[in-house]
N, C-alpha and C positions, 0 to 999 in steps of 0.2 A: 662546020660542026664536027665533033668530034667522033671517031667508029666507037659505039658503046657498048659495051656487050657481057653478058655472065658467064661463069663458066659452064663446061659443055657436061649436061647432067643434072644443072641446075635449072629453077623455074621461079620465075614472079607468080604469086596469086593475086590477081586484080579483085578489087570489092567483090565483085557478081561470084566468082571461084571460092573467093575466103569465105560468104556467106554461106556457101553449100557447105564447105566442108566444114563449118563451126555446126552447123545443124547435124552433121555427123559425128563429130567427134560429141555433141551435145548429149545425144541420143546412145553412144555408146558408153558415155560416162556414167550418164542416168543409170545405164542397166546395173555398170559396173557398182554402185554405192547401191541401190537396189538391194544386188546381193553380198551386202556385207565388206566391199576390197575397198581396203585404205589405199590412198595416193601415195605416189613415190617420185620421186626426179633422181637420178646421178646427174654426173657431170658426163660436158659433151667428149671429155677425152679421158682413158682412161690411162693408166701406165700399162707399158709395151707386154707386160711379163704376165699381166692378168688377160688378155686378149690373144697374146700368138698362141697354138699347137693347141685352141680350141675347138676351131672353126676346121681344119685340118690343112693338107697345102694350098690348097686355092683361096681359104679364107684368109689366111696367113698373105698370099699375095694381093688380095684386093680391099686390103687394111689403106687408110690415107694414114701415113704416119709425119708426123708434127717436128718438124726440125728445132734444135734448138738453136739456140741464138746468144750476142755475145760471148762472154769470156769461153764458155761451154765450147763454141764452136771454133773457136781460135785451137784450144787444146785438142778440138779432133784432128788439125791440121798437120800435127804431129804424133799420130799416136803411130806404132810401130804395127800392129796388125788389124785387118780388118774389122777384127768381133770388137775390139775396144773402140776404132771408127766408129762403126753402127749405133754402139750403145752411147758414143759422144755427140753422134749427130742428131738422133733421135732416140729420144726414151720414153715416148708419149705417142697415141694414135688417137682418133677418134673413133668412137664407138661404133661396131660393126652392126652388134643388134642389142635388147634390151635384158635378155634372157643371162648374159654372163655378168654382167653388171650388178644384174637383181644377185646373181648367186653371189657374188663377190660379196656386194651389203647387205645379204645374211649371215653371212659368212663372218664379218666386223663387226654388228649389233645382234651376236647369237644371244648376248648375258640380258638384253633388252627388248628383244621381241618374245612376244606373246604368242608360242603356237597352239595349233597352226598359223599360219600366218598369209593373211590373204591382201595381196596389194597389185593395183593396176599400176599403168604408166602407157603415158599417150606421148612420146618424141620423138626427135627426128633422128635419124642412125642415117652412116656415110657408107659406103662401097667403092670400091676403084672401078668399077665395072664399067665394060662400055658402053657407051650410051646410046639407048634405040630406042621403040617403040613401046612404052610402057618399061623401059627399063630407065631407071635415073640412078644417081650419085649421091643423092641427097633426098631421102623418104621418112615418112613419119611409120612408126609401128603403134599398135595402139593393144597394147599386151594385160591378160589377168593371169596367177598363178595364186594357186593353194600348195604351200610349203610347210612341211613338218607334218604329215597325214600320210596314211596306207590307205585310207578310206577309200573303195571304191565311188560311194557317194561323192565324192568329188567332182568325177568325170562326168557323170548325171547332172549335176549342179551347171557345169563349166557347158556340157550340150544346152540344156533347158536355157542358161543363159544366150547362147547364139540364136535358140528360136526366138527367143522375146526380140530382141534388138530385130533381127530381120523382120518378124511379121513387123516390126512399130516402122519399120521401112517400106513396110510392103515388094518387098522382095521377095519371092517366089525360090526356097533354095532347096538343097539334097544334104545333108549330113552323112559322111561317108565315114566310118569306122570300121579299124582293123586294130589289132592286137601285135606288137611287136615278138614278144615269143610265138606265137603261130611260126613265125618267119623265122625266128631264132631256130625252132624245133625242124623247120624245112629244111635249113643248113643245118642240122645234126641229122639228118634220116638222109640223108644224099653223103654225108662225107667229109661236108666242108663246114662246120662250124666254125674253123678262122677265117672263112674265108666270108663269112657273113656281113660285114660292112660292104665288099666286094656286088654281092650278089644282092643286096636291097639298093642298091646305088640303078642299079641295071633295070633291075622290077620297074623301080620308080621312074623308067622313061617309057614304059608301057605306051601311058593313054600320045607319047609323042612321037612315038617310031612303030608302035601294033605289036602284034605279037613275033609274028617274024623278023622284026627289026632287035630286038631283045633277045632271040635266040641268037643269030648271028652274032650278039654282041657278046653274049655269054660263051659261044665257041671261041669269039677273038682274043677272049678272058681266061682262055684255058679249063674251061670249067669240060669234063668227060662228057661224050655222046649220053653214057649211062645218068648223072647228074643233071644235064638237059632233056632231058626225056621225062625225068620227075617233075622239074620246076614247070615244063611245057605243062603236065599234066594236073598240076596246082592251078596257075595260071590261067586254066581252062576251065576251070568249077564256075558255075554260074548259076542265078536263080535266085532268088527274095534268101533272107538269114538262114533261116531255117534248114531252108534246102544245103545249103554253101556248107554247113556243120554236118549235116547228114552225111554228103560227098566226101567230106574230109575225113571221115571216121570209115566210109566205105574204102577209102583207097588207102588206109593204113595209117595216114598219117595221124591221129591221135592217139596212137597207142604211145607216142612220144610225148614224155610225161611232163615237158615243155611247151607240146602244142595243146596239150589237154588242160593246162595252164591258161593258156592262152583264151582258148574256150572261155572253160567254166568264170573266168573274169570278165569277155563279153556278156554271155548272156546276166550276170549278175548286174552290168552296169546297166543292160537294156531292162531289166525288171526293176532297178532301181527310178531308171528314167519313165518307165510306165508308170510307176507307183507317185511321181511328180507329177508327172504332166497329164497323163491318163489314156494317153498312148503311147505307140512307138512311128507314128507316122513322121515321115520325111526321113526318116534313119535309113540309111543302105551298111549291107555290110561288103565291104570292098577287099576283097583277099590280097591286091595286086597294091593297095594303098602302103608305100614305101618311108614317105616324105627323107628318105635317103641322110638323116640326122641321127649322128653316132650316139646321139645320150640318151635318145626315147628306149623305154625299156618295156612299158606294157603298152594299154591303149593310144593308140594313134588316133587323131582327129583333120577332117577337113572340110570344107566348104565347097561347093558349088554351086552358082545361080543357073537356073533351070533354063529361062528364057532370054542368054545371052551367051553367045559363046566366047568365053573365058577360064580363063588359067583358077587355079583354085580364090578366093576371097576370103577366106580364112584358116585358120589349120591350129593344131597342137597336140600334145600329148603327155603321157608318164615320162619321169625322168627318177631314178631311183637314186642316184649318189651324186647331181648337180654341181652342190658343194666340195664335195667329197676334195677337188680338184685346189679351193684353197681351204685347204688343213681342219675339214668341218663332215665329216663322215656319215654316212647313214643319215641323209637328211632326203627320204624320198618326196618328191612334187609330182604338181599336174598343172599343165597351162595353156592359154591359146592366145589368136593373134587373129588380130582382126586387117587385112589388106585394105586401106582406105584408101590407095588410088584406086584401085581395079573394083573397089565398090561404090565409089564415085563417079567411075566411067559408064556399070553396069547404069545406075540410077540417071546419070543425064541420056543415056541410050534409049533408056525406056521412060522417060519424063515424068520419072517418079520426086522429084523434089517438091514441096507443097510451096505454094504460089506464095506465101511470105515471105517463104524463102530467097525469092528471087529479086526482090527490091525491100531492105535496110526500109525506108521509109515510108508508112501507110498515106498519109496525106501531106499536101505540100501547099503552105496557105499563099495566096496571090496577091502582089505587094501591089496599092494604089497608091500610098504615098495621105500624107495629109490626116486625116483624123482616122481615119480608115488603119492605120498602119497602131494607133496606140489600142484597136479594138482586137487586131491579129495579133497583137504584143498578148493581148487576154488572155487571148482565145489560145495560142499556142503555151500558154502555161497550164490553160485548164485541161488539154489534151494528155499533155504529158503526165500529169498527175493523176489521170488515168486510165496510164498506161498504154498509149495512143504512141507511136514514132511519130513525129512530125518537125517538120522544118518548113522554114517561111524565107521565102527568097529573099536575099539583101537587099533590094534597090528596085523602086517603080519602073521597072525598064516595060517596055513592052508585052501585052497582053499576049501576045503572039512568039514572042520571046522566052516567056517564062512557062508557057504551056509544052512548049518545044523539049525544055529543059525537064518536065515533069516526064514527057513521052519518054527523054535518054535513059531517062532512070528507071522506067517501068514504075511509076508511081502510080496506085491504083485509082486515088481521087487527090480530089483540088478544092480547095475551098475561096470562094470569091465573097467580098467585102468592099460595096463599094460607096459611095455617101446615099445613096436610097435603100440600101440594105442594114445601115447605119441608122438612118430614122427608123425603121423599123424593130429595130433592135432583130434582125434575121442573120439569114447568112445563107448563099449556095452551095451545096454539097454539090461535085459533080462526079461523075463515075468517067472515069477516063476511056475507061473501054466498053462502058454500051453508051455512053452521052449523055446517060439520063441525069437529070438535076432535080434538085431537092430543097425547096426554103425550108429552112428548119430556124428556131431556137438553137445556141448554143450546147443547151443540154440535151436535145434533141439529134443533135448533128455529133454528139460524144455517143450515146446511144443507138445510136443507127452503125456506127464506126464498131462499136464494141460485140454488135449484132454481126 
């Protein structure tokens, strides 16, 4: 037999896996047309020139990029310098994430979309990245954005949307929210306004190295004793919103007309989100929240499950000139990301999947063979029309045989048919997992099923 194997990074989803996560992607599509987002697909590779010097160097190196092949590749064979190499060998990658792609095909159907413009997209995106624990090569993102709007109502909308989908999970989460000018205005009151990608990169490893692993990081960055003594003193605000804003204006820093910015656009998104939902509960306001991405410009967003220790499960933000980047200017958005591994993991941790979920087919009818077999031929028509799953084993094999096969499958019941079930015009309903059985009528036994 032959060694067979996928590549390192890659994964099979077997039935039992694909069911859960179609109930996932199910339930987050629901919300997404709910409120209003059109679908989208691009293609799985884009060309090299829309994807490099977005992502910054490290995206740049964990791009898969796509070789070309014949004639193409014969002429790299002789090209005389590197850059023309490169561009003869590949001119094509696949898709890193969903977010530049989307801005790309706004970007070419600006004279044809309607804005703002609100569209999801559930695909799969590639990384070079190494392979470990929760980390793969190959993942779906399951992304919404509202484009062409200033509206803070956005962000409110895009929140309100993450509670729904989670409670309809019953997932138990935190919504953490920061403002990117706050940050911005902390690198202008310290010095270092260029130096601000630098120093939100460092913030955003906070909750995985504490506070003194950050500071240290920050002195190895060359940032001044005087500079870290501020951000130290940031960093250290704590307390429900309220308080965090108070602190913030007590230590100076909102007199910086960027972090006061920053502010008065919180709390407007969170009296927006009151005025939706009818509170502000599960909302954290998180000072320290980074997510370390160059084009978020206002409100930050992210996810965490409360009763599983895990890495964020969702996240997004403002991005003010997205487009800007292919030749489409002043096109400010807002948008988020929903993590379906790491909310797939959380829910089979804590056996929140709803028991349908877990076996494709409600009943499995039990073959006797003989006249028996043209009354399951019925009966498995009348099921399905409605709206019943059901399948009937092929071939009178063994009663003990075919029960076996109902148990692999997590099949909840069984239905037997046998020639004295036959005279009667009846039928056995059994429950696979308490034992209990049931003569019913056919339409008895669709009704009991539909209950």
């Amino acid at each position: 037999m032959s060694n067979v194997s996928i590549p390192k990074g890659t994964r099979d989803f077997g039935p039992e896996v694909m069911r859960k996560r179609n109930y996932l992607f199910a339930v987050i599509r629901n919300a997404f047309i709910q409120y209003g987002f059109e679908p989208l697909e691009t293609p799985a590779m884009e060309n090299i020139e829309t994807l490099t010097g977005k992502y910054g160097d490290e995206g740049d190196k964990l791009m898969f990029r796509i070789l070309n092949n014949g004639e193409i590749l014969e002429k790299a064979k002789s090209s005389e310098n590197n850059n023309a190499l490169i561009k003869n060998v590949s001119e094509k990658a696949l898709r890193y994430d969903l977010t530049i792609p989307f801005a790309r095909y706004v970007a070419m159907n600006r004279g044809t979309l309607a804005f703002p413009f609100r569209r999801y997209q559930m695909q799969a995106v590639w990384r070079a990245d190494r392979p470990q624990k929760g980390r793969f090569r190959e993942f779906y993102q399951c992304d919404a954005d509202i484009v062409g709007s200033n509206a803070l109502l956005n962000e409110a909308e895009l929140i309100a949307l993450y509670l729904d989908v989670f409670r309809t999970l019953n997932l138990n989460v935190e919504i953490r929210l920061n403002n990117r000018k706050i940050l911005a205005g902390l690198a202008n009151c310290i010095g270092a306004a260029d130096r601000l990608t630098d120093m939100t990169i460092l913030i955003d490893k906070l909750d995985k190295i504490e506070l003194s692993g950050v500071m240290q990081e920050l002195e190895k960055a060359a940032f001044t004793a005087e500079q870290c003594e501020k951000i130290q003193a940031y960093l250290s605000i704590s307390g429900d919103w309220k308080t965090q804003l108070t602190r913030l204006r007590e230590i100076g820093l909102a007199s910086d007309e960027m972090v006061a910015k920053g502010i008065a656009e919180f709390e407007e998104v969170m009296t927006l989100y009151r005025l939706m939902v009818g509170n502000n509960d599960g909302i954290v306001l998180d000072l320290t929240l980074a997510r370390g991405l160059n084009y978020y410009t206002g409100t930050i967003i992210e996810v965490k499950a409360k009763d599983v220790a895990m890495g964020s499960i969702g996240g997004g933000g403002r991005y003010d000139d997205l487009t800007g980047i292919f030749g489409f200017p002043n096109m400010s958005g807002v948008g988020i990301s929903f993590g379906l591994d790491r909310i797939y993991a959380v829910m089979d941790e804590l056996n929140l999947f709803p028991q349908e979920v877990v076996s494709a087919t409600k009943v499995l009818l039990i073959q006797f063979g003989g006249i028996a077999e043209s009354v399951c031929l019925n009966a498995i028509r009348q099921l399905r029309l409605n709206g019943i799953p059901a399948e009937i084993y092929p071939s009178a094999e063994k009663i003990k045989k075919q029960m076996e096969y109902a148990n692999k499958k997590q099949i909840p019941f069984v239905v037997l048919i046998g020639d004295e079930e036959v005279a009667q015009s009846k039928l056995i309903l059994k429950n696979m997992q308490s034992g209990d059985q049931q003569l019913l009528t056919l339409e008895e036994m669709i009704q009991a099923l539909k209950n």
